[in-house]
C-alpha positions as CSV (number, residue, x, y, z in Angstrom):
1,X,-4.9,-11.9,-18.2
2,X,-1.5,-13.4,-17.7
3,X,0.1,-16.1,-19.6
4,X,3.8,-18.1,-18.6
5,X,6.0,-19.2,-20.9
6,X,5.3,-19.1,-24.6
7,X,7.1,-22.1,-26.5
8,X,9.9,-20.9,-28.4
9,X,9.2,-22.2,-31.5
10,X,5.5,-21.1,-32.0
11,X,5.0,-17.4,-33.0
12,X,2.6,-14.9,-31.4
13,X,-0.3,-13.6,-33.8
14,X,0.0,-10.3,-34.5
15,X,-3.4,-10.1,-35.8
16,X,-5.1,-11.8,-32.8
17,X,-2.6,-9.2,-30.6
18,X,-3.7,-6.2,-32.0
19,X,-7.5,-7.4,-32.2
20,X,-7.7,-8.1,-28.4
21,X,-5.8,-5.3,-27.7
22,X,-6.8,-2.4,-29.6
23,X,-11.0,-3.0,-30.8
24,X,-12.0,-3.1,-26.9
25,X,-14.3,-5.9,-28.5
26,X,-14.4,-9.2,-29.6
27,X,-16.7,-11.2,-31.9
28,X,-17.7,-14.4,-29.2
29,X,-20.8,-15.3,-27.1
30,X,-21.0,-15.8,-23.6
31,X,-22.9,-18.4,-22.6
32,X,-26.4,-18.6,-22.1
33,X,-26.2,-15.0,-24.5
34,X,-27.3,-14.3,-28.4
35,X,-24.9,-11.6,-27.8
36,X,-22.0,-12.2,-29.8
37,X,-19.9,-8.6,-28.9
38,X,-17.9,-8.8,-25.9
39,X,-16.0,-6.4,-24.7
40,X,-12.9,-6.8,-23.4
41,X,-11.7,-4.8,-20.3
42,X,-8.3,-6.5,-19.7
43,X,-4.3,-6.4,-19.6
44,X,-2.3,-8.9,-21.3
45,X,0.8,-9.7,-19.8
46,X,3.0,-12.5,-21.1
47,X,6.0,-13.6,-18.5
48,X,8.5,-15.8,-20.6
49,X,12.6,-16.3,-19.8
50,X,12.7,-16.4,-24.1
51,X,10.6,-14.0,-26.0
52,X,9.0,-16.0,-28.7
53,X,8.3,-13.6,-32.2
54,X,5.9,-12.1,-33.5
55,X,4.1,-13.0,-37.1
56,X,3.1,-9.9,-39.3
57,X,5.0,-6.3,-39.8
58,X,6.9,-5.1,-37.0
59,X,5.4,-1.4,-37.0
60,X,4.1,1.1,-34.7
61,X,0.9,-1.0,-33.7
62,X,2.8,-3.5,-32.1
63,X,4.7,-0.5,-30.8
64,X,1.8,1.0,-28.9
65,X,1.1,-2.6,-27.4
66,X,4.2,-4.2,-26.3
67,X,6.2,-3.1,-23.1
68,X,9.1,-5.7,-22.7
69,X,9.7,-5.2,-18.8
70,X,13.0,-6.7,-17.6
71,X,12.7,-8.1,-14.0
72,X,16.4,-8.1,-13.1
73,X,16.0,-10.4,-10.2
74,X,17.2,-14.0,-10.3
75,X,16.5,-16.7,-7.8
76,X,18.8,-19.5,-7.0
77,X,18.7,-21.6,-4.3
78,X,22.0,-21.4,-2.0
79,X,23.9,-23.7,-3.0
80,X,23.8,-22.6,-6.9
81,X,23.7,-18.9,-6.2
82,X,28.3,-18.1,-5.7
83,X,28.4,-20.5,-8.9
84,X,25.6,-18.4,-11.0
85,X,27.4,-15.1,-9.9
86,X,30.9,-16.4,-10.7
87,X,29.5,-16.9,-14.3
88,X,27.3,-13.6,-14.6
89,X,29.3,-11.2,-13.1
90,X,27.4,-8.4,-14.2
91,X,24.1,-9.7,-12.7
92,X,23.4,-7.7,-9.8
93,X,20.2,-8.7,-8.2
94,X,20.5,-12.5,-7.2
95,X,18.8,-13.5,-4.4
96,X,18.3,-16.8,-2.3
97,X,15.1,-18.8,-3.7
98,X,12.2,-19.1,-1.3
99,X,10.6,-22.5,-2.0
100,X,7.6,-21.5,0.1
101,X,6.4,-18.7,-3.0
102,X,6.8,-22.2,-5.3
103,X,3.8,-23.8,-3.0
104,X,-0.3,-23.2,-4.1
105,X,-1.1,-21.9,-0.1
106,X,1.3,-18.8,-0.5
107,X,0.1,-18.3,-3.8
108,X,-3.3,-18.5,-2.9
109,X,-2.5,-16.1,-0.4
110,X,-1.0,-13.4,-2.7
111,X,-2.4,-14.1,-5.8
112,X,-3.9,-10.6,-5.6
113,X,-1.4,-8.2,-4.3
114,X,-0.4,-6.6,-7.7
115,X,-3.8,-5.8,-8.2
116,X,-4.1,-4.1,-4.7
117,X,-0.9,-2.6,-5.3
118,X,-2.4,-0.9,-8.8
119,X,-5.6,-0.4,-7.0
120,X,-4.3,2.3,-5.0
121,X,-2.8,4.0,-7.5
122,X,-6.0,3.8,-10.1
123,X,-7.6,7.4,-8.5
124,X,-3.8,8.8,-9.4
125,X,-3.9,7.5,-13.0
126,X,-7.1,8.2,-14.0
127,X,-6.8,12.2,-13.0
128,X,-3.3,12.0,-14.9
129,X,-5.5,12.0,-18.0
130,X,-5.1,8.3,-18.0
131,X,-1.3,8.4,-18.8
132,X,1.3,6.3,-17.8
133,X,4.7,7.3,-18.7
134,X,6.8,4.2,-19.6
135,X,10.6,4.4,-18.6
136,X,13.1,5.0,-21.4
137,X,14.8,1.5,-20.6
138,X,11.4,-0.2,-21.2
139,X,10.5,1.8,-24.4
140,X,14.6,1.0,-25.9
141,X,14.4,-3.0,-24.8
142,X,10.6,-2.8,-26.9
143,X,11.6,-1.5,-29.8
144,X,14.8,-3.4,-29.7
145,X,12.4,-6.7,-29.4
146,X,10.5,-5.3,-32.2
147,X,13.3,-4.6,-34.8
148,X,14.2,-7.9,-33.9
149,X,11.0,-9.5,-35.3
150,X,11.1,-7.7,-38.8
151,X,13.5,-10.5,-40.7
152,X,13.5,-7.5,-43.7
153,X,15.3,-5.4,-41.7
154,X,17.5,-7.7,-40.1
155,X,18.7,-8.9,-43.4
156,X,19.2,-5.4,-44.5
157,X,21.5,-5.0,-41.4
158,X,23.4,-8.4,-42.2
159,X,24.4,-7.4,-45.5
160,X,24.8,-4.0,-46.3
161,X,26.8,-1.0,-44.1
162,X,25.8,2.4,-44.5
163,X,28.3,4.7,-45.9
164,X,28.1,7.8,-46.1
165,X,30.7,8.8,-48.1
166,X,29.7,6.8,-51.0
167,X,27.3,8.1,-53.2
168,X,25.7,4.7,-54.4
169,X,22.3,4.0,-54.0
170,X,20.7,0.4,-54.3
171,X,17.4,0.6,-56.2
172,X,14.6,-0.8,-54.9
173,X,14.5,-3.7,-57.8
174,X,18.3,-4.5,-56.4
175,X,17.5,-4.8,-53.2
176,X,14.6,-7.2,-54.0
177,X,17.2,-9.5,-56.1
178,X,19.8,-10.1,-53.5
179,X,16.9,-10.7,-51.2
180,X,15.5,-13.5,-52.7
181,X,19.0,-15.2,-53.7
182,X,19.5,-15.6,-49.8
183,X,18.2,-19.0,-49.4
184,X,17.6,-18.0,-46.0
185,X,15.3,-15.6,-46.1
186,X,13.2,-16.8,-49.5
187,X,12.4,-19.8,-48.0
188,X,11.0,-17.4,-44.7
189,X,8.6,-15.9,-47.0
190,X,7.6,-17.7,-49.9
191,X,4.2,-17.0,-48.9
192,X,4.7,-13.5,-48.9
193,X,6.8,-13.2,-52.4
């Protein structure tokens, strides 16, 4: 299942994530059916240029489902493209824009290769004990993503350094006070105080 471009200012659902992603089934009914479990035999992939957040806890459910892939290409067409590398000098991969791959015909046309692509290689996965070993780029930009979605831990890293030299230690209760004097953040989770 693939979805384009989340809005920025609308958060994912964390609960409706890990629901879809991790029960393999759903409480709906198809139609025509009294069944009301469906099973769900599917990948979600979102493609965005701005990753929208996340509501709930950043923890290690959403790190077993999210895989933040960077595709390092960039498309320009010719006239833009000496201007976009003059002011991204460090991006490597930027290619000439095919307007053609923009049109429904060529899109029509290969709107299935990935699939044949991961087709071929289903017979080598599934003998592989059904593993997949994600890169160590992929797994550093995810949980980087992640921390970023936990506005606890963020705050933490705004306001405090660790030292350690120093023997202090701020107590729990501490803590909890200067959080909720940042304006900030109280107002983030009044629901949740």
């Amino acid at each position: 299942v693939r979805s384009t471009e989340a809005t920025e200012t609308n958060k994912l659902n964390k609960g409706v994530i890990t629901e879809f992603t991790g029960d393999g089934q759903i409480n709906a009914r198809l139609l025509y059916s009294n069944n009301t479990k469906v099973i769900i035999l599917a990948l979600f992939i979102l493609e965005c240029n701005k990753k929208p957040g996340f509501s709930g806890e950043a923890d290690n459910a959403m790190e077993r489902r999210i895989r933040d892939v960077l595709f390092q290409a960039v498309f320009k067409k010719e006239d833009e493209i000496d201007e976009y590398k003059a002011s991204n000098p460090d991006q490597k991969y930027v290619y000439m824009a095919n307007d053609e791959m923009t049109k429904l015909p060529f899109q029509q046309k290969h709107q299935f290769a990935l699939f044949h692509i991961l087709n071929d290689k289903f017979a080598e996965w599934y003998a592989n004990n059904k593993h997949i070993d994600v890169p160590q780029s992929v797994r550093d930009r995810s949980a980087r993503y992640i921390e970023d979605q936990d506005q606890i831990f963020q705050w933490l890293k705004e306001n405090f350094v660790k030292d350690d030299k120093s023997d202090y230690v701020y107590s729990p209760k501490d803590l909890y006070e200067y959080y909720q004097a940042d304006d900030r953040y109280r107002k983030a989770h009044t629901s949740t105080w």
